[in-house]
C-alpha positions as a Markdown table, in Angstrom:
| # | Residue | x | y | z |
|---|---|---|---|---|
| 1 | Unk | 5.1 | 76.9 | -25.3 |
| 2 | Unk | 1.5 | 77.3 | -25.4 |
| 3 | Unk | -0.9 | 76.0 | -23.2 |
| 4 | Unk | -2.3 | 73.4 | -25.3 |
| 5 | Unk | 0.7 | 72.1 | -26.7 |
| 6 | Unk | 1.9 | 71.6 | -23.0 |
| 7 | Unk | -1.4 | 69.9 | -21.8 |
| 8 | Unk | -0.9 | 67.5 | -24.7 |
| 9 | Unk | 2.8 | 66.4 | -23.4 |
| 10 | Unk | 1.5 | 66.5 | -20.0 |
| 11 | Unk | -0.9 | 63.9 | -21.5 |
| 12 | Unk | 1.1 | 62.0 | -23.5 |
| 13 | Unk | 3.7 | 61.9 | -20.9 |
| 14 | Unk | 1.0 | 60.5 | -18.3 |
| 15 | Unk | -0.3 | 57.4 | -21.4 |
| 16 | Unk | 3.5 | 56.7 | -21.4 |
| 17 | Unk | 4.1 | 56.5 | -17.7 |
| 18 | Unk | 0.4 | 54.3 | -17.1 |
| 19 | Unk | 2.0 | 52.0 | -20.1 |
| 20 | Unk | 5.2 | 51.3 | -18.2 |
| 21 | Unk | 3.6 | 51.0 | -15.1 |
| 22 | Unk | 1.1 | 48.4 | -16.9 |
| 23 | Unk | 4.3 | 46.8 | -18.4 |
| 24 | Unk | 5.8 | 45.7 | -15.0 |
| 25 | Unk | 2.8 | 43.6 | -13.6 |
| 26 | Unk | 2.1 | 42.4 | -17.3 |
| 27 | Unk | 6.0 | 41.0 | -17.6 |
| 28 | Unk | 6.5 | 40.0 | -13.8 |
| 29 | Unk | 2.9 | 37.9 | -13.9 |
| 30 | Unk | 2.4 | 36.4 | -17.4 |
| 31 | Unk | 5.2 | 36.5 | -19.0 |
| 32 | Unk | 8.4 | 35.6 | -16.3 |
| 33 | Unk | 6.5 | 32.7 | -15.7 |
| 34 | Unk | 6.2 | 31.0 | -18.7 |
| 35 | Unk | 10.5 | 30.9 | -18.3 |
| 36 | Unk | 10.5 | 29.6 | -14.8 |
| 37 | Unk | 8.6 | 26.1 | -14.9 |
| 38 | Unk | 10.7 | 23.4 | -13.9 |
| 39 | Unk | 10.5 | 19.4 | -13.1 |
| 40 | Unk | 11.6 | 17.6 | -10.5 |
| 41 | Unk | 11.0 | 14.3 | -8.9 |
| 42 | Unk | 12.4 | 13.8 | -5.8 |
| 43 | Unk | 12.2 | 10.2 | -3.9 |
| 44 | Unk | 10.0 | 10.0 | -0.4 |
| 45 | Unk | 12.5 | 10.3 | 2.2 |
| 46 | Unk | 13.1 | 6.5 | 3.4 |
| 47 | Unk | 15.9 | 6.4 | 6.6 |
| 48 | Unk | 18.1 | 8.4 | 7.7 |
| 49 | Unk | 20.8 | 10.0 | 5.4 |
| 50 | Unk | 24.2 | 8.8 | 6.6 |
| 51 | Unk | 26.4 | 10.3 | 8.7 |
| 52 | Unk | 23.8 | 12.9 | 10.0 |
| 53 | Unk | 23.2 | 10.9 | 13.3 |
| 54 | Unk | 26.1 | 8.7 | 15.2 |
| 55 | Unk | 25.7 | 6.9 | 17.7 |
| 56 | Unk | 27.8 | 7.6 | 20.8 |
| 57 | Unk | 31.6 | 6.7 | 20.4 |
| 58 | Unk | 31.4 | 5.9 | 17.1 |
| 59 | Unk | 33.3 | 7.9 | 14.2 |
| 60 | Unk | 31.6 | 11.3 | 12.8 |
| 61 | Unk | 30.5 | 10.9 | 9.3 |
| 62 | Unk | 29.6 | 7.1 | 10.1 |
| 63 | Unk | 26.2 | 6.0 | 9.3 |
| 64 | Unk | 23.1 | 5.5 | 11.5 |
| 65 | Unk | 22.5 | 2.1 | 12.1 |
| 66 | Unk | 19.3 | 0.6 | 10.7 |
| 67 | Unk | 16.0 | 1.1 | 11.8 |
| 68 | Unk | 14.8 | -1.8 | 13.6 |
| 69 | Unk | 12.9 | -4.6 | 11.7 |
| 70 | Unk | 8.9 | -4.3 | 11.5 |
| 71 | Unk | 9.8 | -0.4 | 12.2 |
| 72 | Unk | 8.0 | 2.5 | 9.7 |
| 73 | Unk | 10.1 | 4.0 | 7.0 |
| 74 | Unk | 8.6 | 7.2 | 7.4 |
| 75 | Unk | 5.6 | 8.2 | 9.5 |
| 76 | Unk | 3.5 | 11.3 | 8.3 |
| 77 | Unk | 2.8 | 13.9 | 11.2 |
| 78 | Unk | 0.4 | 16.5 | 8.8 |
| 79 | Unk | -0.5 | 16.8 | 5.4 |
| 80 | Unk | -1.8 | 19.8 | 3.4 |
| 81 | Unk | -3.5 | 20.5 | 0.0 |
| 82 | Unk | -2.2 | 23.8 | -1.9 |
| 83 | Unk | -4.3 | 26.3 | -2.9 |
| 84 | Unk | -5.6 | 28.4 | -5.7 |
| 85 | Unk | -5.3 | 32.4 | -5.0 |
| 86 | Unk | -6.4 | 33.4 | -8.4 |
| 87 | Unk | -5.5 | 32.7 | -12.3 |
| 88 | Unk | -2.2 | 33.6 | -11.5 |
| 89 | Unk | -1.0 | 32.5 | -7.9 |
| 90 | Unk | -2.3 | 29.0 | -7.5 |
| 91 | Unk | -1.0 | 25.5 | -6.7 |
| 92 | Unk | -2.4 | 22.2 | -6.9 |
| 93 | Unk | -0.8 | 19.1 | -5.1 |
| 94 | Unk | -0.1 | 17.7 | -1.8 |
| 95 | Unk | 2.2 | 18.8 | 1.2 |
| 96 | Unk | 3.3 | 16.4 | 3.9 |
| 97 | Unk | 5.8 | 16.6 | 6.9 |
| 98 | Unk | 7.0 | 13.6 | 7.4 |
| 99 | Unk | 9.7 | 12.2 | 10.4 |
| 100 | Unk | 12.2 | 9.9 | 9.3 |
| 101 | Unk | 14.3 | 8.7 | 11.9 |
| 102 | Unk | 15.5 | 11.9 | 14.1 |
| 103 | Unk | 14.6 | 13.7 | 10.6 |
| 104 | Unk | 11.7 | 15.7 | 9.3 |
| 105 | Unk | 11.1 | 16.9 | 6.2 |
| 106 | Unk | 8.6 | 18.6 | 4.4 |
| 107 | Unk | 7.6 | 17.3 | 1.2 |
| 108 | Unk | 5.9 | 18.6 | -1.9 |
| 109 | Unk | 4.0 | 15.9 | -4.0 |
| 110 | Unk | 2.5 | 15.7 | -7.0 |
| 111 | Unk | 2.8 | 19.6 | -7.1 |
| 112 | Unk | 1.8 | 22.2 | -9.9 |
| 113 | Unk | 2.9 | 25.6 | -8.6 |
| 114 | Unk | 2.6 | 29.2 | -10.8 |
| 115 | Unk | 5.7 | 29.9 | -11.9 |
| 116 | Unk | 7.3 | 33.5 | -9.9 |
| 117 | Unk | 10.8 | 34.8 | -9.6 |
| 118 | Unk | 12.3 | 34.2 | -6.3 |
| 119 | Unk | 10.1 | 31.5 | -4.7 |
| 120 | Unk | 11.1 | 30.8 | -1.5 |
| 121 | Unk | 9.2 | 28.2 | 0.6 |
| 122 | Unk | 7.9 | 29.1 | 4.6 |
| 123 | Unk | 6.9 | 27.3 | 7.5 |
| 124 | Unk | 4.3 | 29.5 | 8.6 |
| 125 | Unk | 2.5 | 29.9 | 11.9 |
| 126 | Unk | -0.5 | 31.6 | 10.2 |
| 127 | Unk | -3.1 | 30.0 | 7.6 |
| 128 | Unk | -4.0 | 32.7 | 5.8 |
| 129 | Unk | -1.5 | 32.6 | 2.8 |
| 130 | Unk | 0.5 | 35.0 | 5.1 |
| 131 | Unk | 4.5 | 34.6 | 5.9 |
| 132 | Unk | 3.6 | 35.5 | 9.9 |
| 133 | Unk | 6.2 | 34.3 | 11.5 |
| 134 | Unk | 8.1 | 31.9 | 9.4 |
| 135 | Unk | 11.0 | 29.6 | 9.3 |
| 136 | Unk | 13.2 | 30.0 | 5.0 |
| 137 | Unk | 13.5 | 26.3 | 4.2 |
| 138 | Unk | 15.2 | 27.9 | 0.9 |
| 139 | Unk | 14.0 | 28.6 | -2.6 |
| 140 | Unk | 11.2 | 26.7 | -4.5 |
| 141 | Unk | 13.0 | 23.5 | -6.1 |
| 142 | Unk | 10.7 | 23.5 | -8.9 |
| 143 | Unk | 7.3 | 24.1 | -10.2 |
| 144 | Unk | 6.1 | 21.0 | -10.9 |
| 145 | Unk | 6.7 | 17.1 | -9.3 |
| 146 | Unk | 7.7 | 15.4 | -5.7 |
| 147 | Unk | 10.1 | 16.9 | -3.9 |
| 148 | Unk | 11.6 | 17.4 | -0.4 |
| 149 | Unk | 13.4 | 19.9 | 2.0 |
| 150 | Unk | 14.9 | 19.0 | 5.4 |
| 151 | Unk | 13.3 | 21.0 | 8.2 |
| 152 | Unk | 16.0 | 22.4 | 10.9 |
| 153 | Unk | 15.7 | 20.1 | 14.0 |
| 154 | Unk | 15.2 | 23.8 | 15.9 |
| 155 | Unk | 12.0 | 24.1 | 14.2 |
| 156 | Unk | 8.9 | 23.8 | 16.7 |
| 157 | Unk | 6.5 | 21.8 | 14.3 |
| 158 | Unk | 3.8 | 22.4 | 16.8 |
| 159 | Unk | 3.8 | 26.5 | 16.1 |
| 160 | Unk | 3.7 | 25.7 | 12.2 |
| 161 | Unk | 0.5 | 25.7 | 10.8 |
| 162 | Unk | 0.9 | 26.0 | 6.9 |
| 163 | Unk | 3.8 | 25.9 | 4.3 |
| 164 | Unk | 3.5 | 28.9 | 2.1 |
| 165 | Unk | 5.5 | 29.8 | -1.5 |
| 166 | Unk | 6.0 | 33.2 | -1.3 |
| 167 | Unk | 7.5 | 35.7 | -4.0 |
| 168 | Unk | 9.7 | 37.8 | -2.1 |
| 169 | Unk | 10.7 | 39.9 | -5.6 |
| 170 | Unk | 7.1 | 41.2 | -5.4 |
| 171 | Unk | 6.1 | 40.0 | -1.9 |
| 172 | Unk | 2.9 | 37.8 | -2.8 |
| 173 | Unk | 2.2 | 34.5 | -1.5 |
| 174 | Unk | 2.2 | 31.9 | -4.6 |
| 175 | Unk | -0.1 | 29.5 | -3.2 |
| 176 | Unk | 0.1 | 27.8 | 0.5 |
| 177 | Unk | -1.2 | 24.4 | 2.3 |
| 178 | Unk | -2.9 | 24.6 | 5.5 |
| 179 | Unk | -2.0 | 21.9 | 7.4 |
| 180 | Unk | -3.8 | 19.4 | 9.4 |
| 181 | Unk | -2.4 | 16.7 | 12.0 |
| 182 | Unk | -2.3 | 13.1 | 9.9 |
């Protein structure tokens, strides 16, 4: 083969390879996302969900007794705005931990998140956008509305310092919510 007809597959071997590799970002950033927007609306976390606590000597599985009378529903221990990265990772709505009874959850409100494969949503001890050291509350419910996840009663809410969406199929953060004491 001559050396000019090589140097012209050598170059039309590289435009091939730079169009693929253009190709991935291209699919996994504007076009995945337009398939992965979802609703859901979630109710505020009220009183505890029965049979999680008993009281002593009575049957498991029966339900807490009420809260008493004149006693808070729910009581808000931080709150968080999400954030914008850039045209593509962003987020727009509220985050709140809230204690309910011996529960806490985390709660997402009003939320508009990009659309990624693989969400999953952190309790982070960093509030840079960054994982850190992190507790997996579980994949991102949905993209868009009020919804809530039960945080493990082994979680130390005083390390946690922002709730992050994180993509682990390309390991970039969505969009996160520093958060600040209520």
């Amino acid at each position: 083969m001559a050396p000019r007809n090589r140097w012209k597959l050598f170059v039309g071997g590289a435009g091939v390879l730079a169009l693929g590799a253009l190709a991935v970002p291209v699919t996994a950033f504007v076009i995945v996302p337009q398939f992965v927007h979802s609703t859901l609306n979630e109710k505020a976390p009220a009183e505890p969900a029965a049979g999680r606590a008993s009281p002593a000597g009575a049957p498991t599985g029966a339900p807490a007794p009420p809260a008493a009378t004149g006693a808070p529903a729910s009581q808000i221990l931080s709150t968080g705005e999400l954030k914008r990265i850039n045209n593509v990772d962003y987020g727009r709505g509220t985050v709140l931990i809230l204690q309910v009874g011996e529960q806490r959850f985390l709660r997402f409100e009003n939320v508009d998140i990009a659309g990624a494969p693989a969400q999953r949503v952190y309790l982070s001890n960093r509030t840079d956008g960054q994982p850190g050291e992190f507790t997996d509350l579980g994949p991102l419910k949905a993209t868009s509305g009020s919804f809530n996840y039960e945080i493990p009663a082994a979680v130390d809410l005083g390390k946690v310092r922002s709730v992050v969406s994180y993509c682990k199929q390309f390991s970039v953060t969505i969009t996160y919510a520093v958060l600040q004491p209520a």
